[in-house]
OpenMM code with the backbone's topology and positions (N, CA, C; nanometers):
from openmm import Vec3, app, unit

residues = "UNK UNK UNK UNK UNK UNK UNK UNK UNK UNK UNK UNK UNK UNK UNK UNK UNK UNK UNK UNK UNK UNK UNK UNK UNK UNK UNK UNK UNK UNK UNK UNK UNK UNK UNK UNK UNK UNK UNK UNK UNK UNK UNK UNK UNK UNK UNK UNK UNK UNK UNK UNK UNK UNK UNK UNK UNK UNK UNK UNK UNK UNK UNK UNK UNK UNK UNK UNK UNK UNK UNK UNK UNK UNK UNK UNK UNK UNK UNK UNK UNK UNK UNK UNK UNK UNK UNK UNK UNK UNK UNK UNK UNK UNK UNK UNK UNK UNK UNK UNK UNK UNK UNK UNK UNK UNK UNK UNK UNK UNK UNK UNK UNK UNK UNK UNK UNK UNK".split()
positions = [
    Vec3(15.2391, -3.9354, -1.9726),
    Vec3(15.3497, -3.9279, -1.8782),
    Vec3(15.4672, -3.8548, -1.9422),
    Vec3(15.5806, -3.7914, -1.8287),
    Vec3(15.6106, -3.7230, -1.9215),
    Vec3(15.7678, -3.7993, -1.9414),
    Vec3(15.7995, -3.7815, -2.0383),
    Vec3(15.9618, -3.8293, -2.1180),
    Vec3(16.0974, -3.8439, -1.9862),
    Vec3(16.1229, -3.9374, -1.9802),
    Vec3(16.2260, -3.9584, -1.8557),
    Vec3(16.3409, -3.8603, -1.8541),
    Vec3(16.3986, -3.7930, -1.9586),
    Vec3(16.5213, -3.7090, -1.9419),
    Vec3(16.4175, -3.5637, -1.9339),
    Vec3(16.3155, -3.5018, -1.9052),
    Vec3(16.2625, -3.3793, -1.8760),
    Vec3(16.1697, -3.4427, -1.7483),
    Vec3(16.2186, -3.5340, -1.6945),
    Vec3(16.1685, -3.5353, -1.5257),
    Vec3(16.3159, -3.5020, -1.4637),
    Vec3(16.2174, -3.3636, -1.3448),
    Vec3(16.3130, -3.3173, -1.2433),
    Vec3(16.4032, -3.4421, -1.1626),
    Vec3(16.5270, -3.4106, -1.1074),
    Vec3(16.5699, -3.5078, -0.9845),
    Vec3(16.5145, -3.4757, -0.8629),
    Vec3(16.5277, -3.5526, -0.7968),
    Vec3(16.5142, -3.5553, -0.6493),
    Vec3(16.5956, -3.4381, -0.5702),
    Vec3(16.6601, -3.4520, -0.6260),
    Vec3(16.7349, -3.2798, -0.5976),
    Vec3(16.6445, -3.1469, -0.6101),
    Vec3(16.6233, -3.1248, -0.7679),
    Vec3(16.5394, -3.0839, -0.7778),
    Vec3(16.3782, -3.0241, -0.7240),
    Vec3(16.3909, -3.1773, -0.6921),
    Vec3(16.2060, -3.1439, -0.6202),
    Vec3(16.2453, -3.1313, -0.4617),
    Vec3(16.3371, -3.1497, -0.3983),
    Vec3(16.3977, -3.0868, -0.2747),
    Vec3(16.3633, -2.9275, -0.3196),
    Vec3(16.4669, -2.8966, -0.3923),
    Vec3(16.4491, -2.7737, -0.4256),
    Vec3(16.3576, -2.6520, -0.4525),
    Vec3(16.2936, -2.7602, -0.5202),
    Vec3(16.1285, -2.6861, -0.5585),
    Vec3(16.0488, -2.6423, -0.4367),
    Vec3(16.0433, -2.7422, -0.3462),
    Vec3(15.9615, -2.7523, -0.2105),
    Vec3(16.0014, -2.6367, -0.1251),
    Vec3(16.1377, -2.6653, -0.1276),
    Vec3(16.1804, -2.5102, -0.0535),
    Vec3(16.1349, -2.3706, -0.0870),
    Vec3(16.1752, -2.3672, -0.2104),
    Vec3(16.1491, -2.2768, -0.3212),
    Vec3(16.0242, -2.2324, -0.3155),
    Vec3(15.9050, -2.3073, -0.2824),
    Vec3(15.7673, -2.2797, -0.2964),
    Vec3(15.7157, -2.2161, -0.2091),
    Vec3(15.7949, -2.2681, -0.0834),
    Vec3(15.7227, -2.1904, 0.0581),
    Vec3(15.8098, -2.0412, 0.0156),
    Vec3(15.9425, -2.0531, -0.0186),
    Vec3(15.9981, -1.9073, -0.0328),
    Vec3(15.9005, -1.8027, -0.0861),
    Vec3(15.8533, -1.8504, -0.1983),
    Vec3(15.7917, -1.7583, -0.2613),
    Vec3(15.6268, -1.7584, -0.2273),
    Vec3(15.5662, -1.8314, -0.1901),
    Vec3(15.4573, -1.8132, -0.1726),
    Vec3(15.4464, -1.6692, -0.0058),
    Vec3(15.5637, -1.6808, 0.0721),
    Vec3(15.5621, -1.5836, 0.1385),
    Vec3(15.6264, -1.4753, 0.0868),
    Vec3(15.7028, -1.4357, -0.0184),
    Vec3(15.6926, -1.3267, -0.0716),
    Vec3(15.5924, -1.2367, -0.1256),
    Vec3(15.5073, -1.3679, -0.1518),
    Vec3(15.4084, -1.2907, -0.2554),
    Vec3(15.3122, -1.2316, -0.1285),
    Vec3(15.2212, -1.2934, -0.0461),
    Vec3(15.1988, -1.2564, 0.0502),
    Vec3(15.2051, -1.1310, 0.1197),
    Vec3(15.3364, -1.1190, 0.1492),
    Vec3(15.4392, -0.9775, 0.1657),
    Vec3(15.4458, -0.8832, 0.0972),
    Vec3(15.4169, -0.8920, -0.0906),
    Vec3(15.4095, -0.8019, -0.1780),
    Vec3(15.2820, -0.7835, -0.2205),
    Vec3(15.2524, -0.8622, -0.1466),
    Vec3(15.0138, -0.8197, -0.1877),
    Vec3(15.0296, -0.7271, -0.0922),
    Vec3(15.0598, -0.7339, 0.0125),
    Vec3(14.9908, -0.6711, 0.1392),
    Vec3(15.1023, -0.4896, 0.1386),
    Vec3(15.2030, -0.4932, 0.0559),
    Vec3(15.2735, -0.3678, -0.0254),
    Vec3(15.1752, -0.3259, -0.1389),
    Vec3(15.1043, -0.3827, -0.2347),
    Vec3(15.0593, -0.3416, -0.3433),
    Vec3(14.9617, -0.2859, -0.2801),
    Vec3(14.8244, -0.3335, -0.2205),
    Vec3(14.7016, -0.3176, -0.1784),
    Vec3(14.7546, -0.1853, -0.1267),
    Vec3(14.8842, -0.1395, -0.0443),
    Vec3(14.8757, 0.0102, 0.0675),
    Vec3(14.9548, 0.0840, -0.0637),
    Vec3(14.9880, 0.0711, -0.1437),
    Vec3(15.1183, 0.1336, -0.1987),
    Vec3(15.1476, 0.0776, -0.3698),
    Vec3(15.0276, 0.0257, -0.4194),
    Vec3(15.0622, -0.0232, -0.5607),
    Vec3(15.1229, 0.0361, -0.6426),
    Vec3(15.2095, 0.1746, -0.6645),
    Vec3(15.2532, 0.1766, -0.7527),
    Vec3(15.3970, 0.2380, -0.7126),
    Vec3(15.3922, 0.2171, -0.5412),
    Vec3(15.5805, 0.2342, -0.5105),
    Vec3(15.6277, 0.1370, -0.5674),
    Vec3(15.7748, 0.2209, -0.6067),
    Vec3(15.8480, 0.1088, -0.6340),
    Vec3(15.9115, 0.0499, -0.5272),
    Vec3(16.0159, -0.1119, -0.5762),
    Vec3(16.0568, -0.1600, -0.4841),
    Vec3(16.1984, -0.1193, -0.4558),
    Vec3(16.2469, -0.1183, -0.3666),
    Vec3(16.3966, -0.0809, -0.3420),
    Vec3(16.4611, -0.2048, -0.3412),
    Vec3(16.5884, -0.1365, -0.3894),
    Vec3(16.7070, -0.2385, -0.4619),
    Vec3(16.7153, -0.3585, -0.3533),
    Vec3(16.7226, -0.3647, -0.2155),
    Vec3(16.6878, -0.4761, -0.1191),
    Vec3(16.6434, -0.5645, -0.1875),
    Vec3(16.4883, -0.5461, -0.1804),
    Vec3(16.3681, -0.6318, -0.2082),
    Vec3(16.3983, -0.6731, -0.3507),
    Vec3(16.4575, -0.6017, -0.4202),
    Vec3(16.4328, -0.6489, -0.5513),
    Vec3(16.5625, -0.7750, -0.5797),
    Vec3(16.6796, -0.7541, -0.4937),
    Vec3(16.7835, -0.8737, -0.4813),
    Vec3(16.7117, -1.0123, -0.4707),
    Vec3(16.6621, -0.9551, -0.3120),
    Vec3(16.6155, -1.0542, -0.2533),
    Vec3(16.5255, -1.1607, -0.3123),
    Vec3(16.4037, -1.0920, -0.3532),
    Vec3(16.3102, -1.1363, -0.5136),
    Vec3(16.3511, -1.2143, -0.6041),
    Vec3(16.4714, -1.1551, -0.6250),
    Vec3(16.5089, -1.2161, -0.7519),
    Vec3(16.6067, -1.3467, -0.7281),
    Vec3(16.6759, -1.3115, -0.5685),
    Vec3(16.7549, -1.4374, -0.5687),
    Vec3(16.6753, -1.6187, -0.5843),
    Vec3(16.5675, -1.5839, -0.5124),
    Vec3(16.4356, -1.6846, -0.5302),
    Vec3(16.4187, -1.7243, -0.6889),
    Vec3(16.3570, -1.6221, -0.7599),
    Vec3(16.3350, -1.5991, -0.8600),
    Vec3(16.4097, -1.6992, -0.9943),
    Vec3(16.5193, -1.6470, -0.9549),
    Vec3(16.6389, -1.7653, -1.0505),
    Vec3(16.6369, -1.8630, -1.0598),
    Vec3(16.6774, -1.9017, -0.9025),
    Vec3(16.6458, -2.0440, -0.9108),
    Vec3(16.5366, -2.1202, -0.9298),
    Vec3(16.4139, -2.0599, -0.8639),
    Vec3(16.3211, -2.1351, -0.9468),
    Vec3(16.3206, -2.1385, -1.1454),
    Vec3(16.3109, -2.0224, -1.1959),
    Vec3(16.3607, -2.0262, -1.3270),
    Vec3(16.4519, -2.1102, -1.4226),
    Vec3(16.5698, -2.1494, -1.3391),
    Vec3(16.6229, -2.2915, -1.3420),
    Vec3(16.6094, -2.3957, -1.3455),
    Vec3(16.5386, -2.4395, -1.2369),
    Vec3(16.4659, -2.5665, -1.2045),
    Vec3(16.3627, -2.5542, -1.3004),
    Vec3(16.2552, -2.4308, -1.3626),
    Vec3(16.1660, -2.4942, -1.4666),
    Vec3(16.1885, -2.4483, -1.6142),
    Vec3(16.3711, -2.4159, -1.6418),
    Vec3(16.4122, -2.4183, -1.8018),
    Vec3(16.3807, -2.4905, -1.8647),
    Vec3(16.3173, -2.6217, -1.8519),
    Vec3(16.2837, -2.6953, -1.9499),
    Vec3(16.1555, -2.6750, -1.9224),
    Vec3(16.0470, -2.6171, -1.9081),
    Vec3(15.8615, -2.6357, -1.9086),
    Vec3(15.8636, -2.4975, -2.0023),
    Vec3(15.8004, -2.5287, -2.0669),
    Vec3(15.6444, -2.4341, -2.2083),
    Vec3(15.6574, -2.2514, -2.1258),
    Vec3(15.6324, -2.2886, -1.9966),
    Vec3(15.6136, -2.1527, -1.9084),
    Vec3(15.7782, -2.0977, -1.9109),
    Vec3(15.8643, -2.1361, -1.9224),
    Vec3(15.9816, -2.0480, -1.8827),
    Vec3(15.9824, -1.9118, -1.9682),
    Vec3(15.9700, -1.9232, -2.1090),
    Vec3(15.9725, -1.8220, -2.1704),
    Vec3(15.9496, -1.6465, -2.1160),
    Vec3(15.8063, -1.7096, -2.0264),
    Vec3(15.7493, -1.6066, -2.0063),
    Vec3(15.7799, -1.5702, -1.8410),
    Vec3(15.8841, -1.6110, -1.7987),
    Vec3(15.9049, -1.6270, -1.6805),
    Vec3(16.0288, -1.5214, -1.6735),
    Vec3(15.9951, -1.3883, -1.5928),
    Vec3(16.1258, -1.2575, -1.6330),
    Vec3(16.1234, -1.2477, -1.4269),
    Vec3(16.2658, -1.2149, -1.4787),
    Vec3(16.3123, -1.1798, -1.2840),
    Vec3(16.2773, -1.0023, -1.3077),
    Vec3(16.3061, -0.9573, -1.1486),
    Vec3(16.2904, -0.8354, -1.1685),
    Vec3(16.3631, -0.7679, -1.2244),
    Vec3(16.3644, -0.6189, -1.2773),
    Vec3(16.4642, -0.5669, -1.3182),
    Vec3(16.5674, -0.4817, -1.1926),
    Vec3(16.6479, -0.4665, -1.1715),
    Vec3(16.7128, -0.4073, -1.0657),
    Vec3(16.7776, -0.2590, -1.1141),
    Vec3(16.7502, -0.2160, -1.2277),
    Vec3(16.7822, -0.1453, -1.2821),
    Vec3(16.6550, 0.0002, -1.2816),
    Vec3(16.5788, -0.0857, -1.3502),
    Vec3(16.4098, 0.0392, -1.3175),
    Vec3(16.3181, 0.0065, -1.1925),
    Vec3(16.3977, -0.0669, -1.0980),
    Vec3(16.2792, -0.1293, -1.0230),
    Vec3(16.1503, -0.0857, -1.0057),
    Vec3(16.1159, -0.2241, -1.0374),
    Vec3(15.9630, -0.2078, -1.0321),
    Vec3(15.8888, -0.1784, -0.9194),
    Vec3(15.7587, -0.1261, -0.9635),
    Vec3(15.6635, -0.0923, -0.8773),
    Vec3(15.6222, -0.2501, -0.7767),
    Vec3(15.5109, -0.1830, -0.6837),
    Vec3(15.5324, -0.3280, -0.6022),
    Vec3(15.3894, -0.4068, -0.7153),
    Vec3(15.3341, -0.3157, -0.7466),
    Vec3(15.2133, -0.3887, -0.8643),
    Vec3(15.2719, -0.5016, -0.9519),
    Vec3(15.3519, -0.4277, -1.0405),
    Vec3(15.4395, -0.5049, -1.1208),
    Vec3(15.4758, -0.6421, -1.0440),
    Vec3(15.5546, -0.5918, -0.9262),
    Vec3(15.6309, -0.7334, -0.8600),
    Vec3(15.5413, -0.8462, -0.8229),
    Vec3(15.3738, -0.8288, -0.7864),
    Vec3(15.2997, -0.9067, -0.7695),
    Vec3(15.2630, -1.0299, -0.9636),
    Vec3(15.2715, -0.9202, -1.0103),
    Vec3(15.2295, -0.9483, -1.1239),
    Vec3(15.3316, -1.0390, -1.1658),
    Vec3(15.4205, -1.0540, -1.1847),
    Vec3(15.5686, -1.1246, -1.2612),
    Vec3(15.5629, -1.2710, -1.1141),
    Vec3(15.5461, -1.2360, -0.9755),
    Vec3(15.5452, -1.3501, -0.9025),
    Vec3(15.4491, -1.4291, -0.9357),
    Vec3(15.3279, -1.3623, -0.9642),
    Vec3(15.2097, -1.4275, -0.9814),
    Vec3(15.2725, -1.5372, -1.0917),
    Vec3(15.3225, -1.4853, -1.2179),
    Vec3(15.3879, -1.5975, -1.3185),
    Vec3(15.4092, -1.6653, -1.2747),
    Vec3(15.5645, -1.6867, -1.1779),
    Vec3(15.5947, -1.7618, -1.1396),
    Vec3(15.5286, -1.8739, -1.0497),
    Vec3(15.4576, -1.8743, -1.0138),
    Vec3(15.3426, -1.9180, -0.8558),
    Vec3(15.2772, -2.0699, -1.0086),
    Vec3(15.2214, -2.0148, -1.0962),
    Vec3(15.1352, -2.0148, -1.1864),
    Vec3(15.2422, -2.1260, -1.2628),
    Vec3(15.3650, -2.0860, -1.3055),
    Vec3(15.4615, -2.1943, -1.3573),
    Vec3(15.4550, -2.3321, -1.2468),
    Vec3(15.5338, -2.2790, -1.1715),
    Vec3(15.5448, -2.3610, -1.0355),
    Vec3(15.4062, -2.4672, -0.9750),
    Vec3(15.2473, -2.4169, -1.0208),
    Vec3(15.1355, -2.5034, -1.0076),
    Vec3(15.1666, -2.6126, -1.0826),
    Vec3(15.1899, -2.5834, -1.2514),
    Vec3(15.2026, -2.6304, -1.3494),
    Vec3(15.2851, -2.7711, -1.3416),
    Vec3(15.4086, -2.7109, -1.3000),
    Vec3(15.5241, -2.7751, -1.3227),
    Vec3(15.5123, -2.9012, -1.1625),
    Vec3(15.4369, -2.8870, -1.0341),
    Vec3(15.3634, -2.9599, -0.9515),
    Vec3(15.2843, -3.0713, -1.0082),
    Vec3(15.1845, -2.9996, -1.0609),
    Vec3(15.0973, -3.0908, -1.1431),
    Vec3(15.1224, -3.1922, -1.2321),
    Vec3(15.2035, -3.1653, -1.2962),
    Vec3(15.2830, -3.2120, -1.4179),
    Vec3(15.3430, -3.3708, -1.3505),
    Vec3(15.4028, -3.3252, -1.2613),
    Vec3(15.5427, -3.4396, -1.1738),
    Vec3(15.4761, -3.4691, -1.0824),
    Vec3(15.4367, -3.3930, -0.9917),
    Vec3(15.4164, -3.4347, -0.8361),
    Vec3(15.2728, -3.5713, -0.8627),
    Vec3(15.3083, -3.7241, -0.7730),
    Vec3(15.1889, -3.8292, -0.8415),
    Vec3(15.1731, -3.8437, -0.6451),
    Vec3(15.0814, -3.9450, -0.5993),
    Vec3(14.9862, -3.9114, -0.5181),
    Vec3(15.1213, -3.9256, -0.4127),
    Vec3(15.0171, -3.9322, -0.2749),
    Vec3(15.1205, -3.9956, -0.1504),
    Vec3(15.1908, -3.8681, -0.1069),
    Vec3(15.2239, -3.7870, -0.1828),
    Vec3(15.3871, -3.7156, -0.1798),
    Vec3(15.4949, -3.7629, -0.2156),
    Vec3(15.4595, -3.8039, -0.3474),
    Vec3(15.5689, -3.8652, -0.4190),
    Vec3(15.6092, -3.8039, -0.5480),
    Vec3(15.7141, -3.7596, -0.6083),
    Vec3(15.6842, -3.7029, -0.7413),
    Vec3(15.7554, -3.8208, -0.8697),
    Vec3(15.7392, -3.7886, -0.9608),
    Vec3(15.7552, -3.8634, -1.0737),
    Vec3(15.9400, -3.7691, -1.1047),
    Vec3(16.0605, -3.8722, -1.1066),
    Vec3(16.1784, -3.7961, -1.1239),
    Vec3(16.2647, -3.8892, -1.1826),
    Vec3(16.3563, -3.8455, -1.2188),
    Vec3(16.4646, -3.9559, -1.2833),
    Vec3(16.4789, -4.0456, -1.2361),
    Vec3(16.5100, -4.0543, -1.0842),
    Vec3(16.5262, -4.1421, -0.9506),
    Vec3(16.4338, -4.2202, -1.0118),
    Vec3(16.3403, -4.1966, -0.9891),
    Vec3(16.2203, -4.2762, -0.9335),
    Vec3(16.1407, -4.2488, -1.0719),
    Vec3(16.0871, -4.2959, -1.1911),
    Vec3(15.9829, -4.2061, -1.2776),
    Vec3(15.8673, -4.2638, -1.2824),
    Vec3(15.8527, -4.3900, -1.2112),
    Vec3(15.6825, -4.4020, -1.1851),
    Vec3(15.5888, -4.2877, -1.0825),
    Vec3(15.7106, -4.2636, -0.9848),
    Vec3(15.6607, -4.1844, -0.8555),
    Vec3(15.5992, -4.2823, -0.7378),
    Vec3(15.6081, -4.4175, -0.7471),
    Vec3(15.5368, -4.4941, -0.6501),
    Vec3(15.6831, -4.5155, -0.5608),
] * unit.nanometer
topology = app.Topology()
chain = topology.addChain("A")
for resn in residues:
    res = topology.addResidue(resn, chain)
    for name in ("N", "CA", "C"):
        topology.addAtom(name, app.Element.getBySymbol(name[0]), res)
């Protein structure tokens, strides 16, 4: 189980939940760009937009093993839409992790609030 001061709050896992549907329809959106167009890049829009998601999830999982490897887009060289699948994919992949980790049955997660999760 994991250590009571590195369980998310209830805030938090509000957050996450939101956060998850956000991005799981981005990615969606940027498969179906890569597959016609893998190596356009993205325009400065998309790449805000991306990244505003992006952060905050990055936030919410500063404390898990995966953050390290967890990079927003660059807005500077923007990336191709390949790339952008690739770096979400991280994130998707943190975000299983960091589910797994906390989330205990019912729909309940394991959090400061609460750290049994029942």
């Amino acid at each position: 189980m994991a250590k009571n001061e590195n369980l998310p709050t209830n805030a938090q896992v509000e957050l996450f939940k939101m956060l998850d549907v956000l991005l799981n329809s981005i990615y969606f959106e940027m498969k179906e760009f890569s597959k016609k167009k893998p190596d356009e890049p993205l325009n400065k829009f998309k790449v805000k937009n991306v990244n505003r998601v992006l952060e905050q999830i990055k936030d919410i999982l500063k404390a898990e093993p995966t953050s390290p490897f967890l990079d927003i887009l660059n807005e500077d060289t923007l990336p191709t839409n390949s790339d952008a699948i690739l770096v979400i994919g991280q994130f998707r992949a943190s975000m299983a992790r960091f589910q797994k980790k906390y989330a205990a049955k019912y729909g309940k997660w394991k959090t400061k609030e609460n750290p049994t999760g029942i």
